[in-house]
C-alpha positions as CSV (number, residue, x, y, z in Angstrom):
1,X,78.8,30.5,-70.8
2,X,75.6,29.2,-70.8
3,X,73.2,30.0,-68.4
4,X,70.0,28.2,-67.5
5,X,67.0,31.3,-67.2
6,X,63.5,31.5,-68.4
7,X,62.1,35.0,-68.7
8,X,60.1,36.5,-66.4
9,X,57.0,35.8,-67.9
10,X,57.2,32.4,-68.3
11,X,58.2,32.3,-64.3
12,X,55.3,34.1,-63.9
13,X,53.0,31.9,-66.6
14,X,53.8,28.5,-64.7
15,X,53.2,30.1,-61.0
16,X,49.6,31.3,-62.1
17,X,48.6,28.3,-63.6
18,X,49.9,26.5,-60.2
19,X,48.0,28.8,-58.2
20,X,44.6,28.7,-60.7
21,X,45.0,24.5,-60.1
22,X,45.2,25.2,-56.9
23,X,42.3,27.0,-56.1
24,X,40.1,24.8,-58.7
25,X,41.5,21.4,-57.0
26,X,40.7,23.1,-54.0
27,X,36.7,22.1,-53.2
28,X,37.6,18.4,-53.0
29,X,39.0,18.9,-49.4
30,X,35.5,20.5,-48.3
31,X,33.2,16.8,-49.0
32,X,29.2,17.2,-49.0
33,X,26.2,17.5,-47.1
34,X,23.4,15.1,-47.1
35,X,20.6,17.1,-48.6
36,X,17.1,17.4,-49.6
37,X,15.9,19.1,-52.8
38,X,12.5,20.8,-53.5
39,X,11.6,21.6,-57.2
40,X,8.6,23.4,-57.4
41,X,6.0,21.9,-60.3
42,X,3.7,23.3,-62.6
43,X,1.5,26.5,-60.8
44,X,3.4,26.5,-57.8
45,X,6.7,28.6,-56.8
46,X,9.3,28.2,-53.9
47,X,10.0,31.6,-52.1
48,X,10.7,33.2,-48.8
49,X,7.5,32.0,-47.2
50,X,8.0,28.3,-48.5
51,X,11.5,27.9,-46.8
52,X,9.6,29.3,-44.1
53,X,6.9,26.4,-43.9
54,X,9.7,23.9,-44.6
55,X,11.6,25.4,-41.9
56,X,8.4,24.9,-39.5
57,X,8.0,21.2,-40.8
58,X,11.3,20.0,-39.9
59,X,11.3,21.8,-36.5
60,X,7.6,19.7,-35.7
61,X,9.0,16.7,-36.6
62,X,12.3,17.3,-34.2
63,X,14.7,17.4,-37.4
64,X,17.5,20.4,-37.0
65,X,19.1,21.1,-40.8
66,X,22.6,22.9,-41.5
67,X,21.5,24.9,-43.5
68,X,18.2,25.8,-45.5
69,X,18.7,27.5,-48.9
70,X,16.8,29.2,-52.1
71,X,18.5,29.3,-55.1
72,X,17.1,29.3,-59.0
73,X,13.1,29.1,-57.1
74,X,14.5,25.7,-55.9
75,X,15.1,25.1,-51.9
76,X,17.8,22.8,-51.2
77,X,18.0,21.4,-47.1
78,X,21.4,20.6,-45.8
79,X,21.8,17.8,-42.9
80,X,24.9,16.4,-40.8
81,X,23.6,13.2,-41.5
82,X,22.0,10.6,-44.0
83,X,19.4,9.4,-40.9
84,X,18.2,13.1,-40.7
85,X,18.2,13.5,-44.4
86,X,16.1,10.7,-45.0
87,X,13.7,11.5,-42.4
88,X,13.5,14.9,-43.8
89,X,12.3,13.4,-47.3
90,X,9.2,11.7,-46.1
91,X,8.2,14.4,-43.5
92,X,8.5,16.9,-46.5
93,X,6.8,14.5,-49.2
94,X,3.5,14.2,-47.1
95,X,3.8,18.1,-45.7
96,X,4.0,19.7,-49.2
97,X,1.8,17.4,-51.2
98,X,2.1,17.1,-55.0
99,X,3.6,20.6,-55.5
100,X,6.5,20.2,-54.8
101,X,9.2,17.2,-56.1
102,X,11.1,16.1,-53.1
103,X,15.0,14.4,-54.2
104,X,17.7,13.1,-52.5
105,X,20.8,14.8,-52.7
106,X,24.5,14.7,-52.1
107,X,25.3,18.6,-52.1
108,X,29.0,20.2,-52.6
109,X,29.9,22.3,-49.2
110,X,31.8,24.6,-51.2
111,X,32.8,28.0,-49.1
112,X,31.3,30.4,-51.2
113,X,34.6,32.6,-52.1
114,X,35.1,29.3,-54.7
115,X,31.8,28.5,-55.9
116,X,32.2,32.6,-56.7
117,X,34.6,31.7,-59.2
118,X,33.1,28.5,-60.5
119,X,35.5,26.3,-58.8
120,X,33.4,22.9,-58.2
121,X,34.6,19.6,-56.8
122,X,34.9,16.3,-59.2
123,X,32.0,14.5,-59.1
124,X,33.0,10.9,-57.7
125,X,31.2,7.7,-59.0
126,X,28.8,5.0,-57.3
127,X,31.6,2.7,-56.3
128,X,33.8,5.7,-54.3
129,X,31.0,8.0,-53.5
130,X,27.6,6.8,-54.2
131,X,25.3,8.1,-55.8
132,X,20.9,8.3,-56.4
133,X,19.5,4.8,-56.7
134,X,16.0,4.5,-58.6
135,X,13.9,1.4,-59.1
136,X,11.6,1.9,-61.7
137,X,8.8,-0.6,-62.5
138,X,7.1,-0.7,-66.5
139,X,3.4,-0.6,-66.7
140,X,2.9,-3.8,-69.0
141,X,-0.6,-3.8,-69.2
142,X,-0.2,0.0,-70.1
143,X,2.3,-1.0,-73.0
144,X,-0.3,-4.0,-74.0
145,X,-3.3,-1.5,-73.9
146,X,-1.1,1.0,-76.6
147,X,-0.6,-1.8,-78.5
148,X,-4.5,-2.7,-79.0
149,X,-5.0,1.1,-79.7
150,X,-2.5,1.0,-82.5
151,X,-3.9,-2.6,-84.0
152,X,-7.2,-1.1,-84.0
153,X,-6.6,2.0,-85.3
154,X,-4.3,-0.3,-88.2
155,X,-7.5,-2.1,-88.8
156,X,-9.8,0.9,-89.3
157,X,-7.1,2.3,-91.8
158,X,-6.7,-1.4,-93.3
159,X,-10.5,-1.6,-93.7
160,X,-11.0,1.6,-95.2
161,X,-7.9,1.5,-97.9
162,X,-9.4,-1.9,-99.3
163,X,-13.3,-0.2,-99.2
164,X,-14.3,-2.8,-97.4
165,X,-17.6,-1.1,-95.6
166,X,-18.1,-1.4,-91.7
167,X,-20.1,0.3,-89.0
168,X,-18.0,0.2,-86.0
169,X,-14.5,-0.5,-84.5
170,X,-14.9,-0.6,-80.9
171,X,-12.6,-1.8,-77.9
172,X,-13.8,-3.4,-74.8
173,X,-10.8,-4.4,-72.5
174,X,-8.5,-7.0,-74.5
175,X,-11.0,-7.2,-77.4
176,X,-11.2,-5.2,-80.5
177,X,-15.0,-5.8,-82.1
178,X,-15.6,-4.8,-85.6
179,X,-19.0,-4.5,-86.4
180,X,-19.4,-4.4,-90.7
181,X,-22.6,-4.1,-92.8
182,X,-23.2,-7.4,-93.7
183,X,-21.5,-11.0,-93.8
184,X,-19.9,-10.6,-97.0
185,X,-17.8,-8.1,-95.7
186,X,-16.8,-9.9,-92.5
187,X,-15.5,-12.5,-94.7
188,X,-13.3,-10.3,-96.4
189,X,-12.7,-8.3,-93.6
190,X,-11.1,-11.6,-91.8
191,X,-8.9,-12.8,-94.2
192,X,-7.9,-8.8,-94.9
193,X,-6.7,-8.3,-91.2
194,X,-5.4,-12.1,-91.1
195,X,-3.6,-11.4,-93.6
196,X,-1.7,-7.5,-93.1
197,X,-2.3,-8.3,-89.3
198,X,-0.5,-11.9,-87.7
199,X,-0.4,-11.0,-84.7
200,X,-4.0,-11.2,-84.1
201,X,-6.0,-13.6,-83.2
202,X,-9.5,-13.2,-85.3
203,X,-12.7,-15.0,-85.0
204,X,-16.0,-14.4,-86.3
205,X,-18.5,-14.0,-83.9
206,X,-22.0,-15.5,-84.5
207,X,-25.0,-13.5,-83.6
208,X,-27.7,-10.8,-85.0
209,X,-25.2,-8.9,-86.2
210,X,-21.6,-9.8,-88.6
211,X,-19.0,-9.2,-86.3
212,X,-15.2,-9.7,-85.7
213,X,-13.7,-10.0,-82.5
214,X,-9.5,-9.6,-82.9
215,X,-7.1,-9.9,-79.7
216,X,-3.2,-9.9,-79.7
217,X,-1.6,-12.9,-79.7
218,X,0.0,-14.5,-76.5
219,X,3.4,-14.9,-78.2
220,X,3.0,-11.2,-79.5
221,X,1.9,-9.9,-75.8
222,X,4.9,-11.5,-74.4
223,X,7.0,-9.7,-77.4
224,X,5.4,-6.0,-76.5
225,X,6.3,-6.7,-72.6
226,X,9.1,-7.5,-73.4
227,X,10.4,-4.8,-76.1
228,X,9.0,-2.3,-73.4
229,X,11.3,-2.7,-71.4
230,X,14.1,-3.2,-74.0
231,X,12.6,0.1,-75.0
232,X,12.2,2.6,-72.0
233,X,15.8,1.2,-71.4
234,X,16.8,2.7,-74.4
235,X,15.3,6.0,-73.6
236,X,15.6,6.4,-70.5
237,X,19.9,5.6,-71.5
238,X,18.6,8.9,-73.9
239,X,17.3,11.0,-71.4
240,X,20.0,10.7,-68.8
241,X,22.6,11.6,-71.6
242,X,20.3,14.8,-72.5
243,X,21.2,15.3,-68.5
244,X,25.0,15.0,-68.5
245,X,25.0,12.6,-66.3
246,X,28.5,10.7,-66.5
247,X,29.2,6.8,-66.3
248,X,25.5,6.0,-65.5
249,X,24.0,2.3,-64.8
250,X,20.8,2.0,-66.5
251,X,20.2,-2.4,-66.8
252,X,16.9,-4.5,-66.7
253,X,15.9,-6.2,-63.3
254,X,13.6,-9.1,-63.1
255,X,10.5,-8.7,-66.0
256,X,9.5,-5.6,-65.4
257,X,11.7,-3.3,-63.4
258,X,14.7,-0.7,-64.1
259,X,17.8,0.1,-62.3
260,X,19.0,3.5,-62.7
261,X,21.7,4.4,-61.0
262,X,23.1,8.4,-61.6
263,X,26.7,9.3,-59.9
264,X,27.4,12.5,-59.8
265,X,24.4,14.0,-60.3
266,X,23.8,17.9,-58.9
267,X,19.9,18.4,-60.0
268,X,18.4,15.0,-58.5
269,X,15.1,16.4,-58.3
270,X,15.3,17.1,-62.1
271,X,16.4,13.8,-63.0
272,X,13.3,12.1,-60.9
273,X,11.5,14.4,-63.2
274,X,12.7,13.3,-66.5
275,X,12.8,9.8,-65.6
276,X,9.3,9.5,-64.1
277,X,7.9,11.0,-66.6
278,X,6.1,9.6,-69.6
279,X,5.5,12.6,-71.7
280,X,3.4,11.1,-73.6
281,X,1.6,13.3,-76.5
282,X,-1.2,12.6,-78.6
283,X,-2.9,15.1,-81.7
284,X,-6.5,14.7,-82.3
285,X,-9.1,17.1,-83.7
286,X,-11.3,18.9,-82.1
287,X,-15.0,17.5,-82.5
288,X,-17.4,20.8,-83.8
289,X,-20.1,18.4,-84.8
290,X,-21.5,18.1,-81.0
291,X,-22.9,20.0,-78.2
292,X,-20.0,20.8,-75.5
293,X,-22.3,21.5,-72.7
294,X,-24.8,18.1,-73.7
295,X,-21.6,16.0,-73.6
296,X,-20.3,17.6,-70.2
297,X,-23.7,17.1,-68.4
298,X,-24.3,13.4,-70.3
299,X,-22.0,12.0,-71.8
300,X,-19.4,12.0,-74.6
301,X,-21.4,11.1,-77.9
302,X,-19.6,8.2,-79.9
303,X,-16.6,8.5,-81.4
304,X,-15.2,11.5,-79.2
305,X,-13.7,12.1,-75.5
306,X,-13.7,14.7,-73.1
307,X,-10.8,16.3,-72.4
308,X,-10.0,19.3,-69.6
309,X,-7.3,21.7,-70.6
310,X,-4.7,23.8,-68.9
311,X,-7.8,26.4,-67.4
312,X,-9.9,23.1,-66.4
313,X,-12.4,23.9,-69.3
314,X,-13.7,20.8,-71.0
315,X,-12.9,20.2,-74.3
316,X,-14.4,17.6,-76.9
317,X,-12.2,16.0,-79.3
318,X,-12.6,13.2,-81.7
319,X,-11.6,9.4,-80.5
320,X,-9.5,8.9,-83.3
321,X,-5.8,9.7,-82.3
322,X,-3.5,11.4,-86.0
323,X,-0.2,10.8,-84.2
324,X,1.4,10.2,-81.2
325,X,5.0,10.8,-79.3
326,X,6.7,7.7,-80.6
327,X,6.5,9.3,-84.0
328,X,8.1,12.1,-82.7
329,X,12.0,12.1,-84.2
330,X,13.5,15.6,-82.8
331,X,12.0,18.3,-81.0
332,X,13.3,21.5,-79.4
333,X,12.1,24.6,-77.6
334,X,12.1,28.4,-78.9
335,X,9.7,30.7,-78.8
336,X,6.9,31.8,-81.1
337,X,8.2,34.4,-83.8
338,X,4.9,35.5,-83.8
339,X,3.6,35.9,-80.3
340,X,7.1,35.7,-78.5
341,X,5.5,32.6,-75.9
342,X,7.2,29.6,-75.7
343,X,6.8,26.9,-78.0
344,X,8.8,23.1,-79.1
345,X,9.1,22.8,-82.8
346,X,8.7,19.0,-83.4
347,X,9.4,16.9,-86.5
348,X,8.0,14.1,-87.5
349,X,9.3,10.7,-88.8
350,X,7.6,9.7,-92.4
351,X,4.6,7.6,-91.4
352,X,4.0,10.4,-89.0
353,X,4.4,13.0,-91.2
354,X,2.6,11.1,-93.7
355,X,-0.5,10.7,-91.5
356,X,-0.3,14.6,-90.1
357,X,-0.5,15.5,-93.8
358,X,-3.9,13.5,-94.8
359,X,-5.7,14.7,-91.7
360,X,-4.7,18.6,-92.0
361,X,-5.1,18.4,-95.8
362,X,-9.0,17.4,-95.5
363,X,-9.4,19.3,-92.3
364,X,-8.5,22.8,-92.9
365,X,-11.1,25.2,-90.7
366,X,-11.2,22.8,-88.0
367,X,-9.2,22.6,-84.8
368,X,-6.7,20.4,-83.7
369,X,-5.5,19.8,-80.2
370,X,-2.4,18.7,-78.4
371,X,-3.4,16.6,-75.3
372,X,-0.4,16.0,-72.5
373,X,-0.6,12.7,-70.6
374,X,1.1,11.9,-67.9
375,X,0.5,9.5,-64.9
376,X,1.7,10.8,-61.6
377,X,2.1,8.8,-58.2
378,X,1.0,10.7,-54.8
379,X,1.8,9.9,-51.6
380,X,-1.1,11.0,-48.2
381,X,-0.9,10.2,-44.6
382,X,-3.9,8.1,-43.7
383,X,-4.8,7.1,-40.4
384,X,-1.2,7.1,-39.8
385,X,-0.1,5.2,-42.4
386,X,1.8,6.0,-46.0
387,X,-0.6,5.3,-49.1
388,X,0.8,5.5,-52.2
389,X,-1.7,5.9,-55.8
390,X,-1.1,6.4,-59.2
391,X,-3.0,9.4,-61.4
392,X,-3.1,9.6,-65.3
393,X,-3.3,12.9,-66.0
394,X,-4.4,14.4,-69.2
395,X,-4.7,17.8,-70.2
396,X,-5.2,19.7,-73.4
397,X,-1.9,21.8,-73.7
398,X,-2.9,23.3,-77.1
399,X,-5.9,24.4,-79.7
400,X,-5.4,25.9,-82.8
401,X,-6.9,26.4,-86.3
402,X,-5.7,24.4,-89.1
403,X,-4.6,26.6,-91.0
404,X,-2.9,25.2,-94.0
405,X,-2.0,21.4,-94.6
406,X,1.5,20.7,-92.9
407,X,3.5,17.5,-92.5
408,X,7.0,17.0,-90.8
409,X,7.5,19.8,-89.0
410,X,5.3,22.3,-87.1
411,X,5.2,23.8,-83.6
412,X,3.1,23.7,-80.1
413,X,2.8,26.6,-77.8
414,X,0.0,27.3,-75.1
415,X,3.1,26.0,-72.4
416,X,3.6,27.5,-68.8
417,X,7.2,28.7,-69.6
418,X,10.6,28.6,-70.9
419,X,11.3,25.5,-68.3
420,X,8.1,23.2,-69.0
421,X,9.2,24.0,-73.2
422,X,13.1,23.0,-72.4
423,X,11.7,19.9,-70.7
424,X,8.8,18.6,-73.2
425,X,11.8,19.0,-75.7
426,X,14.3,17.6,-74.0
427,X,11.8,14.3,-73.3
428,X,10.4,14.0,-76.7
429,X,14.2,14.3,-78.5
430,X,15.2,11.9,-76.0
431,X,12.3,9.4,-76.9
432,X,8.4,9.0,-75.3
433,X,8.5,5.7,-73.2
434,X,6.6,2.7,-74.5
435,X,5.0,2.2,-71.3
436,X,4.7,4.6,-68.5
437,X,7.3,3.7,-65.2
438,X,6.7,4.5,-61.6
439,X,9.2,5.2,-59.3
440,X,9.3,2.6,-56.7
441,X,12.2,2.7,-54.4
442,X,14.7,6.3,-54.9
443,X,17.9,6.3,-52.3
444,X,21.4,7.0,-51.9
445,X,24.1,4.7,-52.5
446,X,26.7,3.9,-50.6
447,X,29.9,2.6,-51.9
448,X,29.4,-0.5,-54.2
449,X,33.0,-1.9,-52.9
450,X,32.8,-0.8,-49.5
451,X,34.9,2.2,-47.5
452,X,37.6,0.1,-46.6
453,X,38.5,-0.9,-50.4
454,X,37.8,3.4,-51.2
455,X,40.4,4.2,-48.1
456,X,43.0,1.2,-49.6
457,X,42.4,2.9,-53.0
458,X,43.6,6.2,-52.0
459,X,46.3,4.8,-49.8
460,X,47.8,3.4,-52.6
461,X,48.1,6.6,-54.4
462,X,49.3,8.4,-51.2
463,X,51.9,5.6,-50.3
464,X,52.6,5.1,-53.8
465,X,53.6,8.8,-54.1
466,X,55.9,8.7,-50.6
467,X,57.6,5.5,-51.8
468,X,58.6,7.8,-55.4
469,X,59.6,10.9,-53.7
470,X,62.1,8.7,-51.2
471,X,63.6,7.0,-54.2
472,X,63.9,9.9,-56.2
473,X,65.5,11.7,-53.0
474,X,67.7,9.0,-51.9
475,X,69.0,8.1,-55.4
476,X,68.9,11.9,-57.3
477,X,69.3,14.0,-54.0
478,X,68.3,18.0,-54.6
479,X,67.2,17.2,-58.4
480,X,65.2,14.2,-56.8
481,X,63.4,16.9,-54.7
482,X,62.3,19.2,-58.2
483,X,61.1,15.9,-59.6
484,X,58.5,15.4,-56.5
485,X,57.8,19.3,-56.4
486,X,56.8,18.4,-60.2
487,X,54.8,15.6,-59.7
488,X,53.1,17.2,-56.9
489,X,52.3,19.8,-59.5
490,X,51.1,17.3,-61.8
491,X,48.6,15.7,-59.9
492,X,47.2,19.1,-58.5
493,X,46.8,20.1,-62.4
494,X,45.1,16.5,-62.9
495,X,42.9,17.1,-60.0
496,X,42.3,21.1,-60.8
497,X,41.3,20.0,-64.6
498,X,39.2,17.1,-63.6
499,X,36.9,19.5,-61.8
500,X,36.8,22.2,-64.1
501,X,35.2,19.1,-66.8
502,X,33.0,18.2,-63.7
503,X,34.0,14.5,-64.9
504,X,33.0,11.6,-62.3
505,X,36.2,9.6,-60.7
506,X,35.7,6.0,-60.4
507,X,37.9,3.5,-59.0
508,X,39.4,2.6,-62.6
509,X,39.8,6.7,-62.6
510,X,42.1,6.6,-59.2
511,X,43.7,3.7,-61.1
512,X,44.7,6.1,-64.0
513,X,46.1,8.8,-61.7
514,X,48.5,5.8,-60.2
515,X,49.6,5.4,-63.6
516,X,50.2,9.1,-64.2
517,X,52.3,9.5,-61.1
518,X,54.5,7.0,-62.5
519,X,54.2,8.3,-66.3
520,X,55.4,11.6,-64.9
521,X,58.3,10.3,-62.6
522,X,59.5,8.3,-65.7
523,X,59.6,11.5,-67.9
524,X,61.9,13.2,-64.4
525,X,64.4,9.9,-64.1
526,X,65.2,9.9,-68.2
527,X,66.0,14.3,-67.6
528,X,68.0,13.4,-64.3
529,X,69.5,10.4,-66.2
530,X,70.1,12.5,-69.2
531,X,72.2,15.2,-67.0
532,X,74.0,13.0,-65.0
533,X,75.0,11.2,-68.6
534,X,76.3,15.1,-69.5
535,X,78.5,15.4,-66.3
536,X,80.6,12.0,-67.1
537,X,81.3,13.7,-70.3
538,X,83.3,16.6,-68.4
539,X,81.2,19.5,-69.7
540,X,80.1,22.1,-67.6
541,X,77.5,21.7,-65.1
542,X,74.9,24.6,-66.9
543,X,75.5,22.8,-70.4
544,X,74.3,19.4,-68.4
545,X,71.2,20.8,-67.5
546,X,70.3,22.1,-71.0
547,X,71.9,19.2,-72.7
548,X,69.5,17.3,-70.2
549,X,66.3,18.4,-70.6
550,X,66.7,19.7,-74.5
551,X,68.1,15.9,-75.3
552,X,65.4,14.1,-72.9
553,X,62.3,16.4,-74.9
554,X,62.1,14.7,-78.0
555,X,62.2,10.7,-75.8
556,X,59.9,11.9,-73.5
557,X,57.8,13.5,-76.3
558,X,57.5,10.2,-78.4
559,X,56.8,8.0,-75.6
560,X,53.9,9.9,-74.4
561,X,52.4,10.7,-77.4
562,X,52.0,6.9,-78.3
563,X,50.4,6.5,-74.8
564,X,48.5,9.5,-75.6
565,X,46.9,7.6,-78.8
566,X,46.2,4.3,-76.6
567,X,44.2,6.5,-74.3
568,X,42.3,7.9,-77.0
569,X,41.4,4.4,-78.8
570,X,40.2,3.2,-75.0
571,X,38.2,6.2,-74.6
572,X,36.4,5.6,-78.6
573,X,35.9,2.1,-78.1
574,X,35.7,1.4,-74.5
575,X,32.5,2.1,-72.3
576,X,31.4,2.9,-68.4
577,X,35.0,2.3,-66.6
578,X,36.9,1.9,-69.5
579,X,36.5,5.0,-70.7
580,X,36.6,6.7,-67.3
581,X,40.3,5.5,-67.1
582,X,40.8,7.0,-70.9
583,X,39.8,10.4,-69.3
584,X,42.0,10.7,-66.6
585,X,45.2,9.1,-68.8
586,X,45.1,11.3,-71.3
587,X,44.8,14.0,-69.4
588,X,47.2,13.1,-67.1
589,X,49.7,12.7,-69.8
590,X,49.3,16.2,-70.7
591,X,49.9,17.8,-67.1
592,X,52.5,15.4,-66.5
593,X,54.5,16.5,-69.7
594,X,53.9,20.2,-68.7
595,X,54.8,19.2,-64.9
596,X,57.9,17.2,-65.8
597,X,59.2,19.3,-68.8
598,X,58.5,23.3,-67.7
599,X,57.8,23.0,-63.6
600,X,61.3,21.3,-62.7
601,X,62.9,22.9,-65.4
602,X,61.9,26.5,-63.6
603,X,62.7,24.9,-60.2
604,X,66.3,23.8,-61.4
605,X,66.8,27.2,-63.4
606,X,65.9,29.4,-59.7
607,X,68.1,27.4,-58.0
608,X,70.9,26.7,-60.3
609,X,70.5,29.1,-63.2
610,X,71.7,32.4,-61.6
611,X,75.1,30.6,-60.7
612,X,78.1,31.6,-62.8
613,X,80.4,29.8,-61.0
614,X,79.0,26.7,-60.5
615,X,81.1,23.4,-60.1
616,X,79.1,20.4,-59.5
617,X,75.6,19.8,-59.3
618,X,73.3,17.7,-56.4
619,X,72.5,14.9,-58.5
């Protein structure tokens, strides 16, 4: 006689992993707090005593939080509401001043028995839960400025490849003046830069002295704006994938602005880091020829600038700039074998490298410095009112000797920690921005389709699943019920795996659990169909249900396997939604065949399995 038992393990196998989906599926009941996050920056530190002066803040300004919290020397604010959590934002942006990064955030309320155990809800996306909204706008005359820096360091190299003898190579606001020895060499100087140069626009100047006056074309001017923005699209796409941000919006508005839009995000205050900033580097050499002390007090003698570093100790380096960020093709942080501080090893792409190699060659003895630039915007309460400025900040990060002539790779130290060195890295791999961008407008975003479409969405799922499990009652009776116990199961394993990948949901997501639900019903209905098939036959009731699910396997099998490889060409070639719905199909075909197959198999063989005797079966 055949009975219908699985060991005791395997009893014991499927109940744990029922209970472990459980508990991981389990902090998507508990929803989120609007929040307010408080990343310390460079010199400053969140502790005890700066919860305290938040705390105090808030209370002046009549706002009440949740619940105030210090975690990782980050303070994170909980409100009841989004009214209060916005109010929070500004009273704590003008309060702290420019130590502190002040973020929007949508924080889990996860009990802490689950966040013990690393149980985290599903991030959802901008169209079911919202998300951080930021409005960037592109600096063009910053990107046109770089672009006459470039052309006029292209000319002095030009010039001097072809020996073609001048004095100077100035810039005074969109001009480039080249002063050269005498006219002979203005007319070959012209028709040089004419020439290697069509983008700009040269004239000779008449007057005591041979000069050419170059500026960039109109046509090429619009062509830079424009491939700035094409550009810092592009990187900033780059940065937010360094990130982990999932299904993110990143598209042009207008001429000059960006829309970034991050779902799902944890570490807002991080991403308004890495996406404000311009991380701009730039190596020069350290001038030795001039008096420090004459420049501070006067001025910077020609051909040189002064520089501040980390300490706020001037520093005089030479004008002329050997490479710069964009040049930059990978970097990552380590630290120094030698003196164990924290450094980012950078390589170089081949103009770079080739240009890195001339200099250091012919400069050996002499230093070389790595300057930091980035421009900040602060916010100050004046006479009441909000008043917003922009600071370019540039800073000497690093001195050292040359050494030995290097090229492609090397490494910079002389950084504040392990964090600034992760973050340099992480913005040079990810690409330096053509032109700076400054944060205009950060909020939260509500649903993109609105809470009554969200509400229908899951409605559809939840009536969906009623309308199944009456069928499947009505028309299979007892073995009806195992199927809706599975697929219960199923989506409780979808839900429980979903979170563990901290994956975002989006609508087309909540569309691929609806087509999972029925996936794994169809894979019950060919079993119950299968049995019932066994019982017209006349053979015993226990050999049906083998003979039903062991026959069943191999149709089940086939048919979702073939899904299985139509998820997986969605998800390779697809994009944003597309491949969200990929996600939750595939893996919903894998619960759903462990749901279908072994969880109403073990329901069938408790109830049925033990039965010697057994005559006819509920189906």
């Amino acid at each position: 006689m055949i009975l219908n038992r699985y060991p005791l393990w395997k009893n014991l196998l499927i109940l744990f992993l029922i209970i472990l989906g459980g508990l991981y599926a389990l902090p998507n009941l508990f929803g989120e707090d609007p929040s307010v996050q408080l990343s310390p920056l460079r010199n400053h530190q969140a502790d005890g005593s700066t919860v305290i002066e938040v705390t105090n803040k808030l209370s002046a300004a009549g706002l009440n939080p949740k619940r105030v919290e210090l975690a990782d020397s980050r303070i994170l604010v909980r409100f009841a509401d989004t009214d209060a959590q916005l109010k929070a934002a500004d009273v704590l942006r003008l309060g702290l001043g420019e130590g502190y990064t002040v973020a929007l955030n949508l924080a889990p309320s996860t009990p802490a028995w689950l966040a013990a155990i690393r149980a985290k809800p599903m991030y959802l996306g901008l169209d079911l839960r919202g998300g951080v909204h930021f409005l960037l706008q592109v600096d063009m005359n910053a990107a046109v400025q770089q672009a006459e820096e470039r052309y006029q360091e292209d000319i002095r190299t030009l010039l001097r490849g072809n020996k073609i003898r001048y004095k100077a190579i100035t810039r005074n606001k969109e001009l480039i003046r080249i002063t050269f020895e005498n006219s002979d060499a203005v007319k070959q100087g012209q028709g040089l830069i004419e020439k290697e140069l069509r983008a700009l626009v040269v004239k000779d100047v008449a007057g005591d002295e041979p000069i050419l006056e170059a500026h960039i074309s109109e046509a090429e001017q619009r062509e830079i704006r424009k491939f700035a923005v094409a550009q810092n699209i592009t990187t900033l796409r780059n940065r937010v994938n360094e990130l982990g941000v999932a299904e993110p919006v990143i598209q042009q508005q207008g001429d000059e602005r960006i829309v970034v839009q991050l779902p799902g995000v944890q570490d807002t205050a991080r991403a308004k880091e890495i996406l404000g900033a311009t991380a701009t580097l730039e190596f020069r050499l350290g001038d030795t020829e001039h008096d420090l002390m004459k420049a501070v007090q006067e001025h910077a003698p020609v051909g040189t600038r002064l520089y501040k570093d980390r300490s706020g100790r001037p520093v005089l380096l030479k004008s002329q700039i050997i490479v710069t960020g964009d040049q930059i093709t990978d970097a990552s942080s380590g630290l120094d074998q030698n003196s164990g501080s924290p450094a980012v090893f950078i390589n170089l792409n081949s103009t770079g490298a080739k240009k890195m190699a001339d200099v250091t060659r012919e400069n050996i003895g002499k230093p070389m410095a790595v300057v930091y630039i980035e421009n900040k915007t602060e916010t100050k309460l004046v006479d009441g009112q909000k008043v917003t400025s922009k600071r370019k900040v540039e800073e000497v990060i690093n001195i050292a000797t040359i050494r030995d002539h290097f090229s492609h790779r090397f490494q910079i130290s002389g950084l504040d920690g392990t964090n600034e060195a992760r973050d340099l890295a992480l913005l040079l791999r990810a690409g330096a921005l053509v032109a700076p961008v400054d944060i205009v407008e950060e909020r939260t975003v509500g649903p993109s389709m609105g809470k009554e479409n969200i509400d229908m969405g899951f409605k559809s799922n939840v009536y969906g699943f009623i309308a199944i499990s009456l069928f499947m009652v009505m028309y299979y009776r007892v073995f009806g019920g195992f199927s809706i116990v599975a697929l219960a199961v199923n989506v409780l394993l979808l839900v429980a795996v979903l979170s563990l990948l901290q994956a975002t949901l989006t609508l087309p997501g909540m569309a691929g659990i609806a087509l999972t639900v029925g996936m794994a019903i169809d894979a019950n209905v060919l079993i119950n169909e299968r049995i019932r098939e066994e019982l017209r036959r006349g053979n015993t009731p226990q050999a049906c249900i083998s003979a039903g699910y062991e026959r069943a396997f191999d149709t089940i099998f086939d048919s979702n396997v073939t899904t299985l490889i139509a998820g997986f060409a969605l998800f390779m070639l697809g994009s944003g939604p597309v491949r969200g719905f990929a996600v939750v199909l595939c893996i919903g075909i894998l619960t759903s065949m462990f749901s279908a197959v072994l969880v109403s198999r073990a329901l069938v063989n408790l109830a049925y399995g033990r039965q010697r005797k057994l005559t006819n079966l509920a189906i």
